[in-house]
N, C-alpha and C positions, 0 to 999 in steps of 0.2 A: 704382170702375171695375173690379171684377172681373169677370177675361176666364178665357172656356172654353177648352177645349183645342186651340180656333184663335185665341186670342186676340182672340177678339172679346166685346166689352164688351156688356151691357144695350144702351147706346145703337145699337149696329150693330144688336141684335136688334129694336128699336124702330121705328128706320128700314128697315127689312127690311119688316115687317108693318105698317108702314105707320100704327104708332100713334102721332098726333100727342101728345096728354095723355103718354104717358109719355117722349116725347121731352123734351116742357117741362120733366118732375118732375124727372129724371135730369139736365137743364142745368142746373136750378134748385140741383142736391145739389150740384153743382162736375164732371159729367160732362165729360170730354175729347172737342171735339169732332172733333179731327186725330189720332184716336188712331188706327193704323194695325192691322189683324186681323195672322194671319201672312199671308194671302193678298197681303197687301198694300193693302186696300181700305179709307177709312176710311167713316165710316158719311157723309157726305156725298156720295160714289161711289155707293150703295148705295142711297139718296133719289132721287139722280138715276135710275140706270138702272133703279127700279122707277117714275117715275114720278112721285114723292112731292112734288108742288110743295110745300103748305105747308110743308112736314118740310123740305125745302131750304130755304126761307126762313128757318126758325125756325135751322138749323145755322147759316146764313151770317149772323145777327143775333149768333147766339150763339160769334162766329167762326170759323168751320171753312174753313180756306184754298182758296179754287178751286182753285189753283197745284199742288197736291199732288199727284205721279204715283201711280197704283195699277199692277196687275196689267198689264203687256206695255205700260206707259206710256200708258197711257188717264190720259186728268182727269177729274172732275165731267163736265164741258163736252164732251168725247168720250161719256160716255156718256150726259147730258140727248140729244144730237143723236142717237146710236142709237138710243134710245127713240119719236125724234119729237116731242118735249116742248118746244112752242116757250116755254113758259112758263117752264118749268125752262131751258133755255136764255137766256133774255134774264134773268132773275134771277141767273144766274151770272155774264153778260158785265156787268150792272152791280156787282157785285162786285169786279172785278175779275178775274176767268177772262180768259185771253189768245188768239183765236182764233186765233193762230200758232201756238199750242201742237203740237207733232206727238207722235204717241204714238211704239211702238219701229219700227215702218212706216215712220215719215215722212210719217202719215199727221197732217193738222189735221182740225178740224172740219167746214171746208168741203170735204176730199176724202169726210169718210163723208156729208153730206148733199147732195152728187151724185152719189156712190154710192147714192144709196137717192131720187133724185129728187124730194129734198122742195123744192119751189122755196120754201116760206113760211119753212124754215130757212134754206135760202140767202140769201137777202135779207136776215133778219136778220142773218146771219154777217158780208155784206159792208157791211151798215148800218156793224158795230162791225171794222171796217179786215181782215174777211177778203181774204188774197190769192188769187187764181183762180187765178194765176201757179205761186203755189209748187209746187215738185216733191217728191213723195214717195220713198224709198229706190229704186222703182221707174223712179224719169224720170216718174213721171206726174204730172200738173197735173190740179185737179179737173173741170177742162173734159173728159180725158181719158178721167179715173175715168165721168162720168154720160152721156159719149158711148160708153164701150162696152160699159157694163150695160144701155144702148139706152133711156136719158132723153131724147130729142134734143130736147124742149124746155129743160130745163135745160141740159143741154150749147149749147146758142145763148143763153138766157141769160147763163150762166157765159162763154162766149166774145165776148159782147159787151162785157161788162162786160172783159172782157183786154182785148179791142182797144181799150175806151177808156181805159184806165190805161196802154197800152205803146204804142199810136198800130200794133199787129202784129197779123197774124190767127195764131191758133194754131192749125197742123197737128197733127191727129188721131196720136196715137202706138197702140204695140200694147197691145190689149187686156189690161185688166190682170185676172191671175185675182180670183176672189171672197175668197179667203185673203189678196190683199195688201190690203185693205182695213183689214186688223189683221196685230197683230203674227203672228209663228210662234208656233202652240202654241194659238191660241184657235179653238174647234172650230166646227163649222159647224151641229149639232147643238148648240141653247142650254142643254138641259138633260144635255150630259155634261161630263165634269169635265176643263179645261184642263191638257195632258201635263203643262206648265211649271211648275205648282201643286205644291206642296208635300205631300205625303202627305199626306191627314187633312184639308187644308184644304177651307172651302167654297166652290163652283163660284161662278166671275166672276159678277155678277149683269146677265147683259144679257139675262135670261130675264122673262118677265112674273109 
């Protein structure tokens, strides 16, 4: 497990690029799969948010904790959902990934996938006990977040599905900016490098 001068090991560079064979070879040598960069990201963050279904598979056989926060409290599961990766996604929630999970926002899973209108995420999210309900740092509920980046089919979605878990219709709260979606410090631009980060370190990977 020798790590560079971001600490990150072979296996982050693996799951990075996307090469399943030396993912294997490197679990196979005794490679750590929860080992954290200085970034904070372990190389199944990094699977996830490039996309890498088999390579997430192979981590999460090979143990690599869903649970684990990285960078501004993102999980796996935070960033399979920003990706769009319903695959990656439901291989994490059977894992054990916890869809209540909130990153440093307060934001869960299902507020970034009404933020971003995916309704095929959604459903999956509230298949595995996503709440619609819950509020983020902000007061927003994901009904809130996908009603005012102007989802309004998701947003009736997500708000039916409220009113049948609370017998309540949920009123539309103030638009929440596109920054509270994530933590402070994660840039809006994917390919510049998060203030929050550590000198030297490599850029969150929610870039393609």
């Amino acid at each position: 497990d020798a790590a560079d001068v971001d600490a990150e090991t072979p296996l982050h560079a693996s799951a990075r690029n996307g090469d399943l064979l030396a993912v294997r070879s490197l679990l196979a040598r005794g490679a750590q799969p929860n080992r954290a960069s200085l970034a904070g990201q372990t190389p199944l963050m990094i699977a996830a948010a490039r996309g890498q279904v088999a390579i997430v598979a192979e981590l999460l056989h090979a143990g690599a904790d869903p649970a684990l926060r990285g960078p501004f409290g993102m999980t796996a599961l935070h960033e399979a959902v920003l990706r769009g990766n319903a695959e990656s996604v439901t291989l994490l929630l059977a894992s054990g990934a916890q869809a209540a999970a909130t990153n440093d926002a307060g934001n869960t899973s299902l507020h970034l996938a009404g933020g971003a209108g995916d309704d095929a995420l959604v459903e999956v999210l509230l298949a595995h006990g996503a709440a619609p309900t819950a509020r983020n740092a902000n007061g927003d509920t994901p009904v809130d977040v996908a009603n005012r980046q102007g989802h309004a089919r998701t947003a009736r979605r997500l708000a039916a599905r409220s009113a049948s878990d609370t017998g309540l219709a949920l009123a539309p709260t103030p638009t929440p900016t596109a920054a509270s979606l994530m933590a402070p410090g994660v840039p809006s631009d994917p390919d510049a490098t998060p203030a929050a980060q550590p000198t030297g370190a490599k850029r969150n990977d929610h870039a393609n």
